[in-house]
Structure formats: structure tokens, C-alpha cells
DSSP file (Angstrom, degrees, kcal/mol; ACC not computed):
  #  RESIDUE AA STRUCTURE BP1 BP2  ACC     N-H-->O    O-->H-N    N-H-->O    O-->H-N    TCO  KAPPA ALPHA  PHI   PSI    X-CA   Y-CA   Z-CA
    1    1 A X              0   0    0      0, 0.0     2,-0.3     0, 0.0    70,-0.1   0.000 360.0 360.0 360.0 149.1    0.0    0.0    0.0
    2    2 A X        -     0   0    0      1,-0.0     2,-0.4     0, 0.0     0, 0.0  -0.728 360.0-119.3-118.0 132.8    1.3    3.6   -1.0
    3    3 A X        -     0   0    0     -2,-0.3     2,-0.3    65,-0.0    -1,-0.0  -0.564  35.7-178.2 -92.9 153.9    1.3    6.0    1.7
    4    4 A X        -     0   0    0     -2,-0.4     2,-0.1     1,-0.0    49,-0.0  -0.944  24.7-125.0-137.3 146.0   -1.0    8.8    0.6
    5    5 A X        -     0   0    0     -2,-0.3     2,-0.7     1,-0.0    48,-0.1  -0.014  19.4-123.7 -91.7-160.3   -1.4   11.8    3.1
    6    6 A X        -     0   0    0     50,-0.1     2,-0.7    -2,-0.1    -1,-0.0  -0.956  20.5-160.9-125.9 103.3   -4.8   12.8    4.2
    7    7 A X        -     0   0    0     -2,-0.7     2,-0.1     2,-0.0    -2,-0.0  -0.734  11.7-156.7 -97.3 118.9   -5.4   16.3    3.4
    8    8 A X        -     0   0    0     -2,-0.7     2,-0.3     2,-0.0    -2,-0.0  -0.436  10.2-145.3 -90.9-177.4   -8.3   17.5    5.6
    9    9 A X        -     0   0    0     -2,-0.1     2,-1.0     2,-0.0    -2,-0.0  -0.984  31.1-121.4-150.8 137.7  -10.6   20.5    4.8
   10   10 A X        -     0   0    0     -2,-0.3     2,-0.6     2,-0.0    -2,-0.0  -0.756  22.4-156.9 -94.9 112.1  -11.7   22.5    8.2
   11   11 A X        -     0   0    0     -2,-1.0     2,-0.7     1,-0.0    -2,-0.0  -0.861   8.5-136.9 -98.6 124.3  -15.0   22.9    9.1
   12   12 A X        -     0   0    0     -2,-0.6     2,-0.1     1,-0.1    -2,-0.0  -0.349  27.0-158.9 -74.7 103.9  -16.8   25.6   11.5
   13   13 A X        -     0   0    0     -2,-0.7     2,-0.4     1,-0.0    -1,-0.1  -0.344  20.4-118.7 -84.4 145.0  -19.4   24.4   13.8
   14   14 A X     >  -     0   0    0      1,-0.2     4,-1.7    -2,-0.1     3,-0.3  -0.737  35.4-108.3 -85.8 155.5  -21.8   25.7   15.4
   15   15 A X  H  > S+     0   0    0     -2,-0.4     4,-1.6     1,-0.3    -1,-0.2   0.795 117.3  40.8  -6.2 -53.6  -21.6   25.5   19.5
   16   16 A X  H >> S+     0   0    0      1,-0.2     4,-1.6     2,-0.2     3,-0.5   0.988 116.7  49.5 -95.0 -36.6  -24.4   22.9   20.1
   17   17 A X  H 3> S+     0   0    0     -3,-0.3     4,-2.9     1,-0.2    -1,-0.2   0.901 109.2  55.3 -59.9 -21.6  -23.3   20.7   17.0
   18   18 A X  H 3X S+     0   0    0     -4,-1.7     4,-0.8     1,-0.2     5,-0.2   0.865 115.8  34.7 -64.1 -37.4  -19.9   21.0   18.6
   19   19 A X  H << S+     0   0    0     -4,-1.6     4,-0.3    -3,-0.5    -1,-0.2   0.626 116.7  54.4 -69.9 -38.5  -21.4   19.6   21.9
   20   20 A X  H  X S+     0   0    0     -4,-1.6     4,-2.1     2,-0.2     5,-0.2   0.993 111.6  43.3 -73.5 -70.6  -23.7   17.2   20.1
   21   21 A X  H  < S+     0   0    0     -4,-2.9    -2,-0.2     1,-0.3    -3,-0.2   0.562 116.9  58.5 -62.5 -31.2  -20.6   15.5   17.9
   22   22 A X  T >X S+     0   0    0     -4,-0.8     3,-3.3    -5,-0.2     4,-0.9   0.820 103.5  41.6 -43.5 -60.0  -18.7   15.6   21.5
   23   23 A X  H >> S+     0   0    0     -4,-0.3     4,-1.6     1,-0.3     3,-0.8   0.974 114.5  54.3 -71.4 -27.7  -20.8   13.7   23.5
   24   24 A X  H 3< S+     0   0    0     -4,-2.1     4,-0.5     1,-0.3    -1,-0.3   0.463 109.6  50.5 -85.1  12.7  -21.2   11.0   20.5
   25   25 A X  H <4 S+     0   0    0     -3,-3.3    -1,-0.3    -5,-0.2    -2,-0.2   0.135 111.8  46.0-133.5   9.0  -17.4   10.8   20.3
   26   26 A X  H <X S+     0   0    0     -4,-0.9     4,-3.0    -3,-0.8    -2,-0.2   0.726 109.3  57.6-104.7 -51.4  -17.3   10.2   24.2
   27   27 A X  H  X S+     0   0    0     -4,-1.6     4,-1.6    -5,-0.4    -2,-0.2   0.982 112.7  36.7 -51.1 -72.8  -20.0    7.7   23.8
   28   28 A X  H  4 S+     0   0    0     -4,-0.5     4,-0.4    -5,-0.2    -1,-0.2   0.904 116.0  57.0 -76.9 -22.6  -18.1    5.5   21.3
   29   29 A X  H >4 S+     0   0    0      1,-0.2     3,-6.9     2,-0.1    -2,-0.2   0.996  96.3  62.5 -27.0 -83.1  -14.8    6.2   23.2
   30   30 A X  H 3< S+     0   0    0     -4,-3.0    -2,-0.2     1,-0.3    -3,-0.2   0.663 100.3  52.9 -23.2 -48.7  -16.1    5.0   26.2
   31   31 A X  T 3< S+     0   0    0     -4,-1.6     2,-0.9    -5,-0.1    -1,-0.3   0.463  76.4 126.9 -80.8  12.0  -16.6    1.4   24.8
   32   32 A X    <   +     0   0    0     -3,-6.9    -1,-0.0    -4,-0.4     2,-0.0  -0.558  36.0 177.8 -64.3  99.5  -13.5    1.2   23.7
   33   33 A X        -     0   0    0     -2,-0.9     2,-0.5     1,-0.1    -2,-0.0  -0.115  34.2-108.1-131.6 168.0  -11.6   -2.0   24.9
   34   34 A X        -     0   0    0     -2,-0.0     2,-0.3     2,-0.0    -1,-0.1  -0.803  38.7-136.6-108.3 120.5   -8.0   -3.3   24.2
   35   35 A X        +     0   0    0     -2,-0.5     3,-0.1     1,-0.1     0, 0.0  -0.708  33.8 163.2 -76.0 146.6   -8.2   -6.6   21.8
   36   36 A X        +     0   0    0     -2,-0.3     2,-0.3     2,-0.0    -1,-0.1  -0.084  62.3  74.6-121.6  30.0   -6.1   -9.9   22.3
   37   37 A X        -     0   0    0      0, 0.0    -1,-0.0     0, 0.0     0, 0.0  -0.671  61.9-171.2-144.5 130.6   -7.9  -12.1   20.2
   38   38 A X        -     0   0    0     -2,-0.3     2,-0.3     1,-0.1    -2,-0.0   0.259  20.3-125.5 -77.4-169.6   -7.7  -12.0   16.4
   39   39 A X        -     0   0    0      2,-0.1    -1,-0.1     1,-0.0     0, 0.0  -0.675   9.0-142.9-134.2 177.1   -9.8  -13.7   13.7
   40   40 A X        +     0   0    0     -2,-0.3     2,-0.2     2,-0.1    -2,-0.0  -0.066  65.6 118.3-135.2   1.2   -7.9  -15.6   11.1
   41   41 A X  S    S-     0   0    0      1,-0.1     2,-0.5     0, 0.0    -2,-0.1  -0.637  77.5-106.6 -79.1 154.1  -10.6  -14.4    8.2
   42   42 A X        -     0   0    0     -2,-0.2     2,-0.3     1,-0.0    -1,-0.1  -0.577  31.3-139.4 -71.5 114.0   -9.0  -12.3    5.5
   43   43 A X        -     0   0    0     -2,-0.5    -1,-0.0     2,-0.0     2,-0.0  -0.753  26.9-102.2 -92.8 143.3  -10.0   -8.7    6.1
   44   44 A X    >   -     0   0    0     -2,-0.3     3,-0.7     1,-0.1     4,-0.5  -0.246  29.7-128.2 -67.7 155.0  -11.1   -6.4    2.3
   45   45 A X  T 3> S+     0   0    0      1,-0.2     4,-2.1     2,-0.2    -1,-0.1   0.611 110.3  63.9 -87.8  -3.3   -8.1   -4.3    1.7
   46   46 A X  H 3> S+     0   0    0      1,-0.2     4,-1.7     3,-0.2    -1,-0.2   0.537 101.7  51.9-101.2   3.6  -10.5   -1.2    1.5
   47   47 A X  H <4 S+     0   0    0     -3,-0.7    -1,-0.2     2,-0.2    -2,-0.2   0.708 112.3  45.0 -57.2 -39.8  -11.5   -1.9    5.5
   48   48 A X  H  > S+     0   0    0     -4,-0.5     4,-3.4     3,-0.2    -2,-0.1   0.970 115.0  51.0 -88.1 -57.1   -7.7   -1.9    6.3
   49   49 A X  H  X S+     0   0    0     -4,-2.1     4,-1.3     2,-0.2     3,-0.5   0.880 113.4  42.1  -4.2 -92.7   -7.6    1.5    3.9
   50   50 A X  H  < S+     0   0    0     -4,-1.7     2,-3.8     1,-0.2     3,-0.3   0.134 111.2  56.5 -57.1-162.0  -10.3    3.1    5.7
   51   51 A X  H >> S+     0   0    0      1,-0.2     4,-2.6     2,-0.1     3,-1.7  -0.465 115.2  45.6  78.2 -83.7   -8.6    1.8    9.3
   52   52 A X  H >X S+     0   0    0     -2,-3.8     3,-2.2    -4,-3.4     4,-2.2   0.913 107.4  46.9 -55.8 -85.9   -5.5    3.7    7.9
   53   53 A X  H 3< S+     0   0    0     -4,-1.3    -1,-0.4     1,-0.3    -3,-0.1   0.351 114.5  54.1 -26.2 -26.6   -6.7    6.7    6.8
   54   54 A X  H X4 S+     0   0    0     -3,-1.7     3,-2.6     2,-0.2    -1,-0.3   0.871 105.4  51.4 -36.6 -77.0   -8.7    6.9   10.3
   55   55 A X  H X< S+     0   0    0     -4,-2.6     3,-2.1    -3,-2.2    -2,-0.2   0.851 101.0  67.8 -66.2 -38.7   -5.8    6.4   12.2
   56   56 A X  T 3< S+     0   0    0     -4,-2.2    -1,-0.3     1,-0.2    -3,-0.2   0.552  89.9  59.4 -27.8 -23.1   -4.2    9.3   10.2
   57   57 A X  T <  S+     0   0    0     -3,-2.6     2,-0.6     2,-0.0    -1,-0.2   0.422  78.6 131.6-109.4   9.3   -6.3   12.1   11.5
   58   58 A X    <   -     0   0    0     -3,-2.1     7,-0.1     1,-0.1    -3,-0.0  -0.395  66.8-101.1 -74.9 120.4   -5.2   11.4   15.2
   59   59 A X        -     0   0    0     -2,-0.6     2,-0.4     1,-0.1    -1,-0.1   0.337  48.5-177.3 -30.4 147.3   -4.2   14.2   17.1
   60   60 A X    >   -     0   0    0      5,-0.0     3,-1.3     3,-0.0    -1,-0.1  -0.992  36.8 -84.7-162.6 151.7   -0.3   14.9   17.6
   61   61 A X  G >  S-     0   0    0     -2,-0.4     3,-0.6     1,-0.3     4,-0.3  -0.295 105.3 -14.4 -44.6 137.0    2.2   16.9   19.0
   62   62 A X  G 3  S-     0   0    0      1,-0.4    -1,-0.3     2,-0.1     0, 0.0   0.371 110.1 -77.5  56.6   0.6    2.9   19.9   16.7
   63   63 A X  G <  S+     0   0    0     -3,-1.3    -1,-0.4     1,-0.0     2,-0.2   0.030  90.2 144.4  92.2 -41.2    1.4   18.8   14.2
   64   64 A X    <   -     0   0    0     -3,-0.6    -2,-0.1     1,-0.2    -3,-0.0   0.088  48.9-141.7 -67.0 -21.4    4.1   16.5   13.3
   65   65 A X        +     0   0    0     -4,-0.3     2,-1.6    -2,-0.2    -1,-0.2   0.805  29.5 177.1  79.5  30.1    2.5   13.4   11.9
   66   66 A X        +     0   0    0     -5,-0.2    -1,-0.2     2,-0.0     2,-0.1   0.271  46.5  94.8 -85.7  20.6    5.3   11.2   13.7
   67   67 A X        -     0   0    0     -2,-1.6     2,-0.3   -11,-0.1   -11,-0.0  -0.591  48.6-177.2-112.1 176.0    3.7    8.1   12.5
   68   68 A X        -     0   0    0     -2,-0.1     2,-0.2     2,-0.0    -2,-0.0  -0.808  17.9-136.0-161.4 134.3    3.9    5.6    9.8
   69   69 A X        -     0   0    0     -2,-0.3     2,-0.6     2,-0.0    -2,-0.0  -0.708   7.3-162.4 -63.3 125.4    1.6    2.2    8.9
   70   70 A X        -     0   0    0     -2,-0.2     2,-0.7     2,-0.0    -2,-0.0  -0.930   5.3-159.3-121.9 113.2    2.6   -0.8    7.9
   71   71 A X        -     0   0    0     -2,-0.6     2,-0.4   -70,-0.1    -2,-0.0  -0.772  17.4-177.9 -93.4 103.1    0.2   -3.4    6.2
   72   72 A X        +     0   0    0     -2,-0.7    -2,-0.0     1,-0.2     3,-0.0  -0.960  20.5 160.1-110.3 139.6    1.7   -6.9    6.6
   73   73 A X        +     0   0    0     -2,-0.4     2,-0.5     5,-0.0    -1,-0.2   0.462  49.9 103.2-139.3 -23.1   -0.3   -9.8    4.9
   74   74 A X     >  -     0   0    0      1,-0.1     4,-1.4     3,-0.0     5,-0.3  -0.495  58.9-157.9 -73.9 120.6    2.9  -12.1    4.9
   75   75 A X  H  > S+     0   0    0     -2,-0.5     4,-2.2     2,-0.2    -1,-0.1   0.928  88.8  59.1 -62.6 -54.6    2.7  -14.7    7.7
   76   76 A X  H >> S+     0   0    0      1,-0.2     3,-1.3     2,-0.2     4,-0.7   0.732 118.2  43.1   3.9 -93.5    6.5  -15.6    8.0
   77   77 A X  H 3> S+     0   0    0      1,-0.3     4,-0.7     2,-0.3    -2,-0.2   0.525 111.6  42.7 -33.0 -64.8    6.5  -11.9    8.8
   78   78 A X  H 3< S+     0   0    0     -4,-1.4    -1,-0.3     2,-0.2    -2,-0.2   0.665 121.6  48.4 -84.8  -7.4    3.6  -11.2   10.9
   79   79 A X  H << S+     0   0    0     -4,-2.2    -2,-0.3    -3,-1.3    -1,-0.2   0.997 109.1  53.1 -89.3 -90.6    4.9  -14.7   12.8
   80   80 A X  H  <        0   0    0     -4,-0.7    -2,-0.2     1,-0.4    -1,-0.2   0.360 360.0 360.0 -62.4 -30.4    8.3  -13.3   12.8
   81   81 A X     <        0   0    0     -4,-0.7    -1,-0.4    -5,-0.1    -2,-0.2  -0.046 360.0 360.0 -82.1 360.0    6.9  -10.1   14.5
């Protein structure tokens, strides 16, 4: 996969959507849990895509983007790992 940046486009909200779009991003926070057990089914590469592209918009120091994704589908590898 070819890293492609995510260019966002800023939108201005009004107070109560800001609040609304809060509290629904608290809501699905909140259930968020730490996984240990995987599935063995082949996940669509445009899931993994979206997944990426996601994980891209997460907030960071400065701005700085300090991260980079790595899609491994070889088992050796992810074994080796």
C-alpha cells in the first residue's frame, strides 16, 4: 500500500453541533476496549484502507505526523513479529 497523506478541509461548527458531535465521540470512546484475540478471516483491503486513513487524523504533538503504517499480509512476517 502507497502512503498517501490525508489532506483534511476545516469545518466551522456551530456551539451545540460542537457539543452534540462531543458527547457522540465520548459515547463511542467509552466502549473502547484493548483486543487480544484476532480472527484468522482475510479482512477487504478497502476496511484496512479506511482503518488507515482513520488512524491518520489522530491528534499529535505539533502537528508532526510522527507516525507511519505498515500493512503486513505475509505470515513468516507477521509470525516473525
Amino acid at each position: 500500500m502507497k502512503y498517501q497523506p490525508v489532506k483534511l478541509k476545516h469545518t466551522f461548527l456551530s456551539i451545540n453541533e460542537i457539543k452534540e458531535r462531543s458527547q457522540f465521540f465520548y459515547n463511542l470512546i467509552k466502549k473502547r476496549r484493548s483486543i487480544r484475540q484476532f480472527s484468522l478471516k482475510k479482512i477487504d483491503d478497502n476496511i484496512i484502507k479506511n482503518a488507515i486513513k482513520s488512524a491518520g487524523t489522530a491528534p499529535n504533538g505539533a502537528n508532526l505526523q510522527p507516525w507511519h503504517f505498515v500493512v503486513i499480509k505475509n505470515k513468516k512476517i507477521k509470525k516473525a513479529i
